[in-house]
C-alpha positions in Angstrom: 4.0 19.7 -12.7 4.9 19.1 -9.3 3.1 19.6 -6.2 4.4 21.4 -3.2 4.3 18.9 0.2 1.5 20.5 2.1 -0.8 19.7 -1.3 0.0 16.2 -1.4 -2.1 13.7 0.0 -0.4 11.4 2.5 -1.5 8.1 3.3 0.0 4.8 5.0 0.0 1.2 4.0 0.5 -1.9 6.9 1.3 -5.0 6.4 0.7 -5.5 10.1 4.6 -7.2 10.9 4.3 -9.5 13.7 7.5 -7.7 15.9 10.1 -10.5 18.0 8.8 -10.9 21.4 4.6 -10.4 20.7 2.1 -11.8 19.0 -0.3 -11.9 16.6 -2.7 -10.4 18.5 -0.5 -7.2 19.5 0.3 -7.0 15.9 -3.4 -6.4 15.2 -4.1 -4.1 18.2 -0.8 -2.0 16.6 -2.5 -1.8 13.3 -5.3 -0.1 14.7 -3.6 2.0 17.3 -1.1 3.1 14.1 -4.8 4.0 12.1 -6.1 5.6 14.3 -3.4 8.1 15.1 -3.1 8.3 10.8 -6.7 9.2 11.4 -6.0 12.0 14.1 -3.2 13.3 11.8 -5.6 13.7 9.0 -3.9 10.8 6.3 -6.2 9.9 3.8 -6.4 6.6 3.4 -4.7 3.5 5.5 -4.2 0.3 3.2 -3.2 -3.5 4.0 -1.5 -5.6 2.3 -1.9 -9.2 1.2 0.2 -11.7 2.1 0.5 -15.8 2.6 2.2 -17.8 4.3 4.8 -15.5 4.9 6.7 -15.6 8.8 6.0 -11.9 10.6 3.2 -11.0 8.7 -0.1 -11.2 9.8 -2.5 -9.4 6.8 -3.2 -12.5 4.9 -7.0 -12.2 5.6 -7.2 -8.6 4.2 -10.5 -7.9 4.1 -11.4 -9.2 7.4 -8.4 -6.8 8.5 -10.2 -3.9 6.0 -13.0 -4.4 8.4 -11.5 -4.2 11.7 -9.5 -1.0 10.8 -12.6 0.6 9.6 -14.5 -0.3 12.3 -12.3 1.1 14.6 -12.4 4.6 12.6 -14.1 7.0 11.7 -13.5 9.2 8.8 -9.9 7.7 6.9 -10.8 5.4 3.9 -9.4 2.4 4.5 -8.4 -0.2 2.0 -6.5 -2.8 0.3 -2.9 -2.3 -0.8 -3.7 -4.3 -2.7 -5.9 -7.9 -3.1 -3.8 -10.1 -5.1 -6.1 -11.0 -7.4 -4.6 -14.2 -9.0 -5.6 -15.6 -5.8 -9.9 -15.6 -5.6 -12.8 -14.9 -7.6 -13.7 -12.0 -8.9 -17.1 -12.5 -7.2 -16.0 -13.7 -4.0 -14.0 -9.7 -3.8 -17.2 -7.9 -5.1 -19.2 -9.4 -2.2 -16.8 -9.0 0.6 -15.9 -5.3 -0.5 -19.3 -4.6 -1.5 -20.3 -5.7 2.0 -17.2 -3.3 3.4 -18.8 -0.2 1.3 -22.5 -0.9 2.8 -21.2 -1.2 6.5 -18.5 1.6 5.8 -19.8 4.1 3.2 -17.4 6.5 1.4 -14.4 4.9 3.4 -14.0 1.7 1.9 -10.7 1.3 -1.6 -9.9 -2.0 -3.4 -6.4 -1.8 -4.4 -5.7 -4.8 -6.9 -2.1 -6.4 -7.5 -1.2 -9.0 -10.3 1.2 -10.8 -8.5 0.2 -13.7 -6.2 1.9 -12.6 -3.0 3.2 -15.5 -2.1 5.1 -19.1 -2.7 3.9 -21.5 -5.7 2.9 -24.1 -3.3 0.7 -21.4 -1.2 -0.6 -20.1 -4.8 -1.8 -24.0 -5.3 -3.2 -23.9 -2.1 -5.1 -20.4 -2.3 -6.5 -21.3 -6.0 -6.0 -25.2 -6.8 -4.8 -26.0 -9.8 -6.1 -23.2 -11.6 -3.3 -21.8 -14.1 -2.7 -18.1 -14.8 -2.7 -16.4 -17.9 -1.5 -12.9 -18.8 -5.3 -12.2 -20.1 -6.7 -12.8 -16.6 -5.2 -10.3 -14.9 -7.3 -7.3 -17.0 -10.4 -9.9 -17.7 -10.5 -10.3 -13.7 -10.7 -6.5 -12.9 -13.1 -5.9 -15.9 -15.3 -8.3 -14.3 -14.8 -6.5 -11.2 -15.7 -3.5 -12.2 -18.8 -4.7 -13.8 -20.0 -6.1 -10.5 -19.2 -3.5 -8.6 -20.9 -0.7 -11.1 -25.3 -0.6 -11.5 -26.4 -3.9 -12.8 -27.2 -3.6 -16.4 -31.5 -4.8 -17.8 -30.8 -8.9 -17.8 -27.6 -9.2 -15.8 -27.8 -12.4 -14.1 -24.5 -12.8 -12.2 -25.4 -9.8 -9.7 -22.7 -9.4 -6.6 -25.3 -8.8 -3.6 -23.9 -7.1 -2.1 -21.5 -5.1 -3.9 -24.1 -4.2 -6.9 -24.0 -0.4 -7.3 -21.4 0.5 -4.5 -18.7 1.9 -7.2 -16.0 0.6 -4.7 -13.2 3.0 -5.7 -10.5 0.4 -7.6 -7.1 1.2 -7.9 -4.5 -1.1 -9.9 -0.4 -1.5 -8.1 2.3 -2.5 -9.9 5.8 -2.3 -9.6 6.4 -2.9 -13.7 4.9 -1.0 -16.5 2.3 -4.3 -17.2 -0.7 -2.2 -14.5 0.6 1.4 -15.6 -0.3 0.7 -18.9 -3.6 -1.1 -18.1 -4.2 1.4 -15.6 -4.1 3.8 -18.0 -6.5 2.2 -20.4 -9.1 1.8 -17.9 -9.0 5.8 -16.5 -8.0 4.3 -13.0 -5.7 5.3 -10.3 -2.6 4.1 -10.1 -0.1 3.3 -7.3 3.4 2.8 -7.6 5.1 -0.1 -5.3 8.6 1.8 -5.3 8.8 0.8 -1.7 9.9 -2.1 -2.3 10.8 -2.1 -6.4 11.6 1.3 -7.4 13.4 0.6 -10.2 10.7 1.4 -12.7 9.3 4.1 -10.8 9.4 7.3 -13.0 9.2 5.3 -16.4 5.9 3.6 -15.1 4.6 7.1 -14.1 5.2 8.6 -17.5 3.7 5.8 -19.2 0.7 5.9 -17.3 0.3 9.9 -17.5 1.1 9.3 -21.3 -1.1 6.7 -22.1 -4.1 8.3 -19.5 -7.9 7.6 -21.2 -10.5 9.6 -18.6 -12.9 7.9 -17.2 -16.4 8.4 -15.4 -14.8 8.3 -11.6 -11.2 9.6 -12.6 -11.5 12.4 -14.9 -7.6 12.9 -14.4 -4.6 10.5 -14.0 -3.9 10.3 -10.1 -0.1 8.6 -9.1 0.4 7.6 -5.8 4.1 6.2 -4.9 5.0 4.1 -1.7 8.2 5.7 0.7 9.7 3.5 3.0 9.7 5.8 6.1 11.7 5.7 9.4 11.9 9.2 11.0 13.1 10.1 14.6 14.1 13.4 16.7 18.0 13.0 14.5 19.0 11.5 11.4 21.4 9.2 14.1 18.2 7.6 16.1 16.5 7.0 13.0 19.4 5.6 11.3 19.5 3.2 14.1 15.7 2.3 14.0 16.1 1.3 10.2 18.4 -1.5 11.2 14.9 -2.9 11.9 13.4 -2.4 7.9 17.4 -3.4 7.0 17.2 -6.7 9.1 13.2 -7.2 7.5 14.9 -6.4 3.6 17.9 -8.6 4.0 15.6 -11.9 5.1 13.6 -11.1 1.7 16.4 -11.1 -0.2 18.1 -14.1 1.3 14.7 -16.2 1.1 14.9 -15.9 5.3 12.3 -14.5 6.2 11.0 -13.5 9.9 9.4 -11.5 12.7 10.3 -8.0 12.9 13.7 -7.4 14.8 14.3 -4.9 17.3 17.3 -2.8 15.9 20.7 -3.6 16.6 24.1 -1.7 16.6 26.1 -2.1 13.9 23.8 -4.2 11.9 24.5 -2.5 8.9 28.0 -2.1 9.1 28.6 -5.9 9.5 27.0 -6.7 5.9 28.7 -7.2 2.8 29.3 -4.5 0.1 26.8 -6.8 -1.9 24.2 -7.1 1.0 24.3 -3.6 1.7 24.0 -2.7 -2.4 21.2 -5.2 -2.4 19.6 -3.6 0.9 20.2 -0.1 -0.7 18.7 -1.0 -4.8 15.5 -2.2 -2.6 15.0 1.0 -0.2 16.0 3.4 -3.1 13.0 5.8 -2.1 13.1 5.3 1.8 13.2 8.5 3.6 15.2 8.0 6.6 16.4 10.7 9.3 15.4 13.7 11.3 12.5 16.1 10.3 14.7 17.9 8.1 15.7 15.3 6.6 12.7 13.9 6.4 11.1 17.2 4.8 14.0 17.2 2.1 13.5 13.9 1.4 9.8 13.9 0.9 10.2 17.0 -1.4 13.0 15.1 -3.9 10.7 12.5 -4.3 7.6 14.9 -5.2 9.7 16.9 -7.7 10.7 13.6 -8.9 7.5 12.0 -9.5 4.9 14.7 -9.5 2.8 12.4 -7.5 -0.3 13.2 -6.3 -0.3 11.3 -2.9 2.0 9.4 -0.9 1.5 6.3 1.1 4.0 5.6 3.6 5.2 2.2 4.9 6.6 2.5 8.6 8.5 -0.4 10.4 9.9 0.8 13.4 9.9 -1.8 15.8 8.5 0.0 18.8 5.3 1.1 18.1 5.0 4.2 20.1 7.9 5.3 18.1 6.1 4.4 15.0 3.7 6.7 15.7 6.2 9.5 16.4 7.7 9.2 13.2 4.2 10.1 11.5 4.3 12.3 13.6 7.3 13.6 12.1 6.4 13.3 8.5 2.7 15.2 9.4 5.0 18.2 10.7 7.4 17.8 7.8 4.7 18.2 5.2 3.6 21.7 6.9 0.3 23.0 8.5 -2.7 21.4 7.0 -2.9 17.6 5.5 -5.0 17.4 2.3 -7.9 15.3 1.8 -7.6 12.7 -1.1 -10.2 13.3 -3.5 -13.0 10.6 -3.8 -14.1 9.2 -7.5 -16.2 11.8 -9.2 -19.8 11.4 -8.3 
């Protein structure tokens, strides 16, 4: 059953875009600006995302990131969205999240992906000729969990730290592959639909369907990702998309780049088959003004029943960014819910 707005939790993942005309540096001291005002708004969690090698985005070292954010906080968990786990050690996570739950406790979330993030020749370069299997994937977050849980009488491969922190893991996915495994391990699941919704609701009802509880996650939990670009019209924020249009259309064309300011007309100058392509990819963007905004964000809870949402915000100016939280804060009514913590 479907929650109203105000009871979903609200959350919002950075992947920390490195804007035309700045730097590296200013895309870091955004990231924390942008958390902090999620923090004043009362968002749940703020996640980044890993990625390699890739122009315009500057989250590769995520956990370093995790840290920074967190430091610079002081009550939003803060997180990965995920750690692409094809891409280190099993240990080598436990110790630097377990480190992130002892310097930041109750604050710290391991989101895990499957996929690498990146190129094949970065994937060589992140793990050396070691070859993937579709068994590692699950045998890698088993192992994770195991570290992360009490060590067991004999355990001799102890993550120190990280032993006994119960760092709250979620799985992502944007194909039925983590939904199901998800499901099978009683852990929380989020949904990449903003970038891949096409599996979206069949994901979710396999997840639900297939839901084994667990110790920490007594219930099935669903969070979805929502493109978001709000503004004081639906006209301005149209406009301000032709920034996350401009970012989409490099993916798809293998071009990618720093994020561009918005420009007139962008969108209107594509092809029918750019701007289907643009369209299939932000199927679950919200875009407009606070009504539309409000509308928008209620479709897509009575369409998924979710239980939180985690936004993904790239307006080019950044003090505009943080007006169109703003916005969605307002949309979602008086009052932003916590997101509940593993049980105890």
């Amino acid at each position: 059953m479907a929650k109203a707005l105000h009871e979903i939790a609200v959350s919002m993942l950075d992947l920390v875009a490195v804007r035309e005309g700045r730097t590296v540096a200013d895309a870091l001291a955004i990231a924390l600006q942008t958390a902090q005002h999620a923090e004043r708004l009362g968002f749940a969690r703020y996640w980044l995302a890993e990625h390699h090698n890739m122009a315009g985005i500057a989250s590769s070292a995520t956990a370093v990131l995790v840290g920074y954010i967190a430091g610079g906080t002081q009550r939003i968990r803060v997180g990965s969205g995920g750690v692409m786990l094809p891409n280190h050690a099993p240990l080598v996570v436990a110790e630097a999240f377990g480190t992130l739950a002892e310097l930041y406790p109750g604050r710290i979330d391991l989101g895990l992906g499957r996929a690498p993030g990146t190129d094949p020749m970065t994937m060589r370069a992140l793990r050396r000729d070691r070859m993937e299997s579709v068994d590692d994937f699950p045998r890698d977050v088993a192992e994770l969990q195991h570290l992360l849980d009490e060590p067991r009488p004999g355990q001799k491969l102890i993550a120190n730290p990280g032993a006994g922190t119960r760092v709250p893991i979620w799985l992502l996915g944007s194909s039925l592959f983590s939904a199901q495994l998800a499901a099978e391990r009683g852990l929380p699941y989020a949904f990449a639909s903003h970038f891949a919704p096409g599996l979206l609701l069949q994901a979710i009802e396999l997840y639900r369907r297939l839901y084994k509880p667990s110790r920490d996650w007594p219930q099935p939990y669903v969070m979805i990702g929502v493109p978001l670009v709000a503004a004081p019209t639906d006209e301005e924020a149209l406009f301000l998309a032709g920034s996350v249009f401009q970012r989409v259309l490099g993916i798809l064309t293998g071009q990618r780049g720093l994020l561009a300011p918005p420009r007139e007309g962008f969108f209107e100058a594509l092809t029918p088959a750019q701007r289907a392509g643009i369209g299939d990819f932000l199927a679950c963007a919200v875009i407009g003004g606070p009504e539309t905004v409000r509308t928008g964000l209620q479709a897509l809870a009575a369409q998924t029943a979710c239980d939180e949402m985690i936004l993904v915000c790239d307006v080019y100016d950044p003090a505009l960014r943080l007006r169109a939280l703003d916005i969605a804060a307002a949309a979602r009514g008086t009052g932003v819910p916590a997101a509940p913590d593993p049980a105890p």
